[in-house]
Backbone bond lengths (Angstrom), bond angles and torsions (degrees), N, CA, C in turn:
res aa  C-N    CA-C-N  psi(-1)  N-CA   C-N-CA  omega(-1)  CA-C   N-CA-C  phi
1 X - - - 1.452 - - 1.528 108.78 -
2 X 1.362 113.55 123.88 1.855 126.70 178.44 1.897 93.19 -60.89
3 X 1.339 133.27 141.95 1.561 106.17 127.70 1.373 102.49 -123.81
4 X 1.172 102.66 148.35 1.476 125.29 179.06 1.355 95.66 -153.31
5 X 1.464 114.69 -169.80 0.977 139.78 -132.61 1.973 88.34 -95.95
6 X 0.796 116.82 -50.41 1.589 118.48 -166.10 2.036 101.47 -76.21
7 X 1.258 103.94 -6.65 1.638 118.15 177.22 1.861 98.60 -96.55
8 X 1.168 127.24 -28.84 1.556 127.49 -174.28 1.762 82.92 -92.85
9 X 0.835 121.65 -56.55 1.430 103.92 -164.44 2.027 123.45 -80.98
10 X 1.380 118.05 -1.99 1.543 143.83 119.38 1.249 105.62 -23.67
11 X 1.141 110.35 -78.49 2.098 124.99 -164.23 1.344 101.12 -71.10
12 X 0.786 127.49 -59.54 2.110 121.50 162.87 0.800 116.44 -74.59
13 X 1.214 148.56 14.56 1.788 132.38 174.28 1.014 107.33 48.97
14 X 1.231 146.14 25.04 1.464 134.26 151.95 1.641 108.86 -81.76
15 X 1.652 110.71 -170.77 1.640 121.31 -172.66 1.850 91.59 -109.02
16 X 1.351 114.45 141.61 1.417 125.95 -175.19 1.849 99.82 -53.48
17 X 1.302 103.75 -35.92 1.679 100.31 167.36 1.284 135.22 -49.99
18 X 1.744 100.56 -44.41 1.600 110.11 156.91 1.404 108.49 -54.79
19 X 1.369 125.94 -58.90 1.809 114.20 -164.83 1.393 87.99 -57.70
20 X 0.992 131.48 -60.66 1.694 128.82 -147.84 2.078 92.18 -56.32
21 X 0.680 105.38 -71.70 1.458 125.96 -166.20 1.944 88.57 -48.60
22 X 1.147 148.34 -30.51 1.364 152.30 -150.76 1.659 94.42 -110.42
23 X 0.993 89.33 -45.48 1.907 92.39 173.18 1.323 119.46 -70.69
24 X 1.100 131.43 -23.26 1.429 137.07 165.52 1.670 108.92 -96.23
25 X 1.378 138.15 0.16 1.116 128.28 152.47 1.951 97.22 96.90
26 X 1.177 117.18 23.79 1.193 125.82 -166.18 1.774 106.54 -64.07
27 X 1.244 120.06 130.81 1.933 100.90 -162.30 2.003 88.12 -87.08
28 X 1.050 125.47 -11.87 1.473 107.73 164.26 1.672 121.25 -42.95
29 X 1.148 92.85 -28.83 1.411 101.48 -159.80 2.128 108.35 -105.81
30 X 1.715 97.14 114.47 1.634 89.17 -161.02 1.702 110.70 -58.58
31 X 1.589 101.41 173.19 1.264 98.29 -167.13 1.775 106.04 -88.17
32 X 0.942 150.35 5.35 1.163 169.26 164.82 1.634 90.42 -68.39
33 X 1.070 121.10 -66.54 1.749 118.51 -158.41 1.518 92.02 -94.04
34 X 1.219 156.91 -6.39 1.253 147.31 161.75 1.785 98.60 -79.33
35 X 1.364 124.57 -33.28 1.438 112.95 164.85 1.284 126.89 -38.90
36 X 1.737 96.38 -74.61 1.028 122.99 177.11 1.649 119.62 -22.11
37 X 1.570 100.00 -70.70 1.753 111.83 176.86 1.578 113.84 -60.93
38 X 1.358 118.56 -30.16 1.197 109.84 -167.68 1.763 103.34 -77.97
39 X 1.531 113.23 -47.94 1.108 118.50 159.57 1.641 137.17 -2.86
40 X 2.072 88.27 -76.16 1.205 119.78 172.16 1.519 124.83 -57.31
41 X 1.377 116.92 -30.44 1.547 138.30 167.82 1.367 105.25 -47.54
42 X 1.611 102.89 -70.82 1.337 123.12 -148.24 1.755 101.08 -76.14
43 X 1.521 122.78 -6.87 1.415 132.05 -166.79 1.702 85.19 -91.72
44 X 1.282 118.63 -56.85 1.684 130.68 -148.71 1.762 87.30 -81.20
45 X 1.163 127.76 -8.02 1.423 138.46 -161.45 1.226 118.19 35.01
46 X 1.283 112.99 47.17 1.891 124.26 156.71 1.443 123.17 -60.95
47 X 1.240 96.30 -37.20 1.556 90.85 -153.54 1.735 88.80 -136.25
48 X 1.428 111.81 143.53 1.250 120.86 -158.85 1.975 77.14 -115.44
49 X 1.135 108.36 127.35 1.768 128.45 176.66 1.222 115.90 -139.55
């Protein structure tokens, strides 16, 4: 199984734009759902945060 970014945003129902945009701390993006993804990253150990 790949995870990347279009696999975190699959598992949340969000758009890979949201993860992308949540991972960089983007304030479009609420802070509740920038948890969430960063969370989810850091569980699947993709993304070092």
């Amino acid at each position: 199984m790949k995870v990347n970014q279009k696999y975190i945003a699959d598992l949340l129902k969000v758009s890979r734009v949201t993860v992308t945009k949540a991972l960089q701390d983007h304030p479009d993006i609420a802070i509740s759902t920038r948890k969430k993804v960063k969370d989810l990253a850091q569980e699947l150990g993709t993304f070092q945060i």
